[in-house]
N, C-alpha and C positions, 0 to 999 in steps of 0.2 A: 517491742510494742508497735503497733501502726499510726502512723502522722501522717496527715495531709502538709506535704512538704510543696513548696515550689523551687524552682532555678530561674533567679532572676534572670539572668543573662539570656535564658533561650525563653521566658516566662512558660517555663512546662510544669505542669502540676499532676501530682500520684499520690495515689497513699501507697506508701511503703510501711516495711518493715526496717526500723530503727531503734537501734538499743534503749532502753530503758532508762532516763537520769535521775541520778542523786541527788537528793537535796545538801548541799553545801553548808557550811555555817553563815548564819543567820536567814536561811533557806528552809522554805516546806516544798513538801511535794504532794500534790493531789492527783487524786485517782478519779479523773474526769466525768462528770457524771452529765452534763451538756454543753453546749458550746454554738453561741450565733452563729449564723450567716449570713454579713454585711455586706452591703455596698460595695465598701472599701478594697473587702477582699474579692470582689469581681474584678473592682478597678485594678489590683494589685497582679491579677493573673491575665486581665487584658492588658498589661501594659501603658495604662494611662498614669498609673501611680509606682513610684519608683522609693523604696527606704533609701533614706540618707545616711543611719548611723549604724545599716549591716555590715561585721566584720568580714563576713562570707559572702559565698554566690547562692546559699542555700538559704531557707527559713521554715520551720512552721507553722502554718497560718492561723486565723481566731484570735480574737482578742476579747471574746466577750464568755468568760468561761467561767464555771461554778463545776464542786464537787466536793469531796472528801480527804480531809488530809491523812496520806496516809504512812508520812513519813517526815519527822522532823530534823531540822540539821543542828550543830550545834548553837549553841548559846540564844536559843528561842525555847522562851519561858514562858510566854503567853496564849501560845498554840499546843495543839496538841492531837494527839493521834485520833482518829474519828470525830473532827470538830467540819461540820459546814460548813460550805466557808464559797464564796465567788472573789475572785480575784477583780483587783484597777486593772483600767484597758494600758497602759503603762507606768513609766516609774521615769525619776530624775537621775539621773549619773553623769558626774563631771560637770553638772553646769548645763547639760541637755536631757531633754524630754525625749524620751524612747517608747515608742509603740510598743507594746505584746504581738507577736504576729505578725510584724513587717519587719522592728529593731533587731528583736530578738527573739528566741522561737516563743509561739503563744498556745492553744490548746485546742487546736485540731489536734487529737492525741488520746491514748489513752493512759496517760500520764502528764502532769505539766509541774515543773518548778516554779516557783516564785520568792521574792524575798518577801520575808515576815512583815516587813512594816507596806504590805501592796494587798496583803490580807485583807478580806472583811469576813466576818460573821454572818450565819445568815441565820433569823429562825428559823424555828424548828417547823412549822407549819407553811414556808414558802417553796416550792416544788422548785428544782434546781431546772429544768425547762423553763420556768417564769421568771427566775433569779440570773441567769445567766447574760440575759442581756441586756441588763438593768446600765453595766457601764456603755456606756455609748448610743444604743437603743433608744434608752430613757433620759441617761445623764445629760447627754447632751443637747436636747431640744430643753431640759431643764433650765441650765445653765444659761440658755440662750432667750431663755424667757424670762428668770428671774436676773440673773446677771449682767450679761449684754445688752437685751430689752429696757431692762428694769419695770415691766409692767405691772402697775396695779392693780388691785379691786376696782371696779368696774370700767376697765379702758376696755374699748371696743378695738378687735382685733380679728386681723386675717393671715388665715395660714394657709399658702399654695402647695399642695405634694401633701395628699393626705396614705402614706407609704410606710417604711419602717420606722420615721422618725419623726411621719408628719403626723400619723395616727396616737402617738403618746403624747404631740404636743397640745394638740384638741385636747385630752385627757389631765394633762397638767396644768392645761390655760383655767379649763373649769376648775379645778383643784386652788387654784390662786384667785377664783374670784373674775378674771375677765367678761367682760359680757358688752354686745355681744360676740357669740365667736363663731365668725364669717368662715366655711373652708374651701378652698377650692378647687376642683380637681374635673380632672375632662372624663374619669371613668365613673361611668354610676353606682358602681360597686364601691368604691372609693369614697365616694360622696354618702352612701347609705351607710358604711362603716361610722363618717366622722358620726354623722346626728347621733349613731348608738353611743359613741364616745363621747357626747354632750356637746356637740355645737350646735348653733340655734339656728343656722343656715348654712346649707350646703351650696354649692354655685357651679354651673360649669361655665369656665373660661368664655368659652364659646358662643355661651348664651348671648344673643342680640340683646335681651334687657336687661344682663350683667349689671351695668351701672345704673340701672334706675333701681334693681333690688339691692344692690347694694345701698344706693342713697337713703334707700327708706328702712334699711336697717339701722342705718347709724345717725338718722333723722339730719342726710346733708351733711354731716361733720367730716366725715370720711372715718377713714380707720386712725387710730392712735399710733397701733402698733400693727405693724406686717411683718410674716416669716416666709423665706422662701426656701422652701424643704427640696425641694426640683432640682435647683441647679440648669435654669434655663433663663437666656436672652429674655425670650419673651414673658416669663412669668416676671419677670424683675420687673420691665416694662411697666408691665399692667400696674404691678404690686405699688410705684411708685404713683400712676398715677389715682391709684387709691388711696394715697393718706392724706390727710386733713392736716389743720395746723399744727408745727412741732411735732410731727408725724414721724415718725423711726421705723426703715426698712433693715431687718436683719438676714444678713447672709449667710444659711449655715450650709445649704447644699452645694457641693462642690462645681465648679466649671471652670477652664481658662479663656473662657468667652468675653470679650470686653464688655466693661457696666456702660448701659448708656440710657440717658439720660433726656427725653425727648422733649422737655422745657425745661429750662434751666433757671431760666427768670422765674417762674410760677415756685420750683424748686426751691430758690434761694428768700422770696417774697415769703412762704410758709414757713422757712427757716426749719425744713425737712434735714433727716438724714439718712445715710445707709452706713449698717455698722458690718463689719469682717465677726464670724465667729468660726471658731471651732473647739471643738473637746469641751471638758469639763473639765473639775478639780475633782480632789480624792472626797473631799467633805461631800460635793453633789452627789455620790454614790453611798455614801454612810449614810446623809440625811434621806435617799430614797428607800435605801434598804429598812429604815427605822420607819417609813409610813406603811410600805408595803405591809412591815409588821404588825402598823397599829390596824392595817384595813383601812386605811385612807386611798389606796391605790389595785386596781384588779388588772391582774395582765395575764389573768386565763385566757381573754379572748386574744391577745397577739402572738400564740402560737400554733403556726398558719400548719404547720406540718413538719414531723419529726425525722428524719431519716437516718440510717446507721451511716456511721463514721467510714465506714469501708466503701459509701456512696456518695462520698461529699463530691464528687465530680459530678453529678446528676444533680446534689444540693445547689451547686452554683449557676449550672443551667436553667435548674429552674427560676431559681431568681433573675438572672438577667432576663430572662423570658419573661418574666412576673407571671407563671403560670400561677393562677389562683389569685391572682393580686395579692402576693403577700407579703403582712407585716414582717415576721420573722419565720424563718426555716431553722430549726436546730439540729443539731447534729448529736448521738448518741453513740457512743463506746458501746 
């Protein structure tokens, strides 16, 4: 079969031709029918992000995969051959959290294993393009809104990096009730997205009246809640000195840039915070797959452009390029 493979060691990336695996006991095997392309896996082939728990020098990559199972291993009762199904972007083993696609191979592929209890279901009616990048795509600005956040019904909030994870968060914040929901983003195209995704102000960073529209958005309170989807110095900055009292900055975008903090008194007097996030749990992916199914959630519009699996090399260029400003890029067998 073909997998987009990489070699840590040299970070060189191909799809090759690679034998086909078996599902194992207590194992299914899907017959890949899409499969994101994240951030992560940019970061993982430029060398910023490095697996910790690869037995190998090889891996491959994808961690956000949906498909068809079309093979079951033993002693799994509850799956079955031609069952829907999107896989968790990992699993626990030994006491550690393993990635799909960095741990252990994930579903750039036109086959992928998984263990039965990593399984989800999907309806019958959500397109495996839409479904596939539900873990981490979705899960995790989820997670990081209701969980880490812990954001209410009407807390006023902002979100920087309106992108693959900042465009679902706009999406979810409205879905939970926040209002209103500030975005921020230096591209216009970016900014024109969030408003379609329901936020009630668009902002660019840049903007000289930035803080006076934001004041009169949030009538002088500042924000409640801020997300930084970017993973940059300066948006943090900003982002902190946008929050009002008891105000919570959340970190989901990655950077090993030092956090800093340009008044510290003002800081500690509002009794502000900023919290670490990352990932999600298996239940934030059940519970998104069960709205998508009720039609609480539409992720037609974040799939930016499909490309065959045998092109995932051009897939990842264009992302890091953001040709298109896009949400997500999938990959097709």
């Amino acid at each position: 079969m073909l997998a987009g493979r990489l070699t840590v060691t040299t970070r060189r990336f191909e799809v090759v031709e690679v034998p086909t695996p078996d599902a194992g006991p207590g194992e299914v095997r899907i017959a890949v029918a899409a499969a994101g392309v994240c951030l992560s896996d940019v970061h993982l082939i430029q060398g910023s992000l490095t697996p910790l728990h690869l037995p190998g020098d090889t891996v491959t990559l994808g961690h956000e995969v949906a498909g068809t199972i079309d093979q079951v291993g033993d002693g799994v009762a509850h799956l079955a051959v031609g069952d829907r199904v999107l896989l968790q972007a990992g699993q626990e083993d030994d006491g550690r959290v393993l990635t799909r696609g960095v741990d252990y191979d994930g579903g750039w592929a036109e086959h992928a294993v998984a263990r039965a209890d990593t399984v989800v279901p999907l309806p019958a009616d959500l397109p495996f393009e839409q479904a596939c990048f539900i873990p981490d795509a979705v899960s995790t600005p989820w997670a990081a809104i209701t969980t880490t956040a812990g954001t209410r019904p009407g807390t006023a909030v902002g979100v920087w990096g309106v992108g693959g994870l900042g465009a679902h968060a706009v999406q979810l914040l409205s879905l939970v009730g926040a209002a209103p929901i500030i975005a921020v983003d230096p591209l216009p195209r970016a900014r024109e997205r969030a408003l379609a995704f329901g936020a009630d102000l668009a902002l660019d960073p840049a903007d000289p009246t930035f803080a006076e529209q934001l004041g009169r958005a949030t009538h002088g309170a500042g924000l409640a809640r801020a997300f930084d989807f970017a993973g940059a110095p300066a948006v943090r900055e900003q982002a902190i000195a946008c929050l009002g009292y008891r105000g919570r900055l959340t970190l989901v975008g990655l950077t090993d840039a030092p956090l800093t903090v340009a008044d510290g008194t003002r800081f500690s007097y509002l009794q502000q915070q900023v919290l670490g996030h990352y990932g999600s749990e298996p239940a934030d992916v059940t519970t998104l797959v069960a709205l998508a199914g009720q039609g609480r959630l539409d992720f037609s519009r974040s799939v930016s452009a499909t490309v065959p699996l045998a092109d995932a090399a051009r897939a990842v260029e264009m992302l890091e390029r953001k040709e298109g400003d896009p949400i997500r890029i999938v990959l097709v067998p």
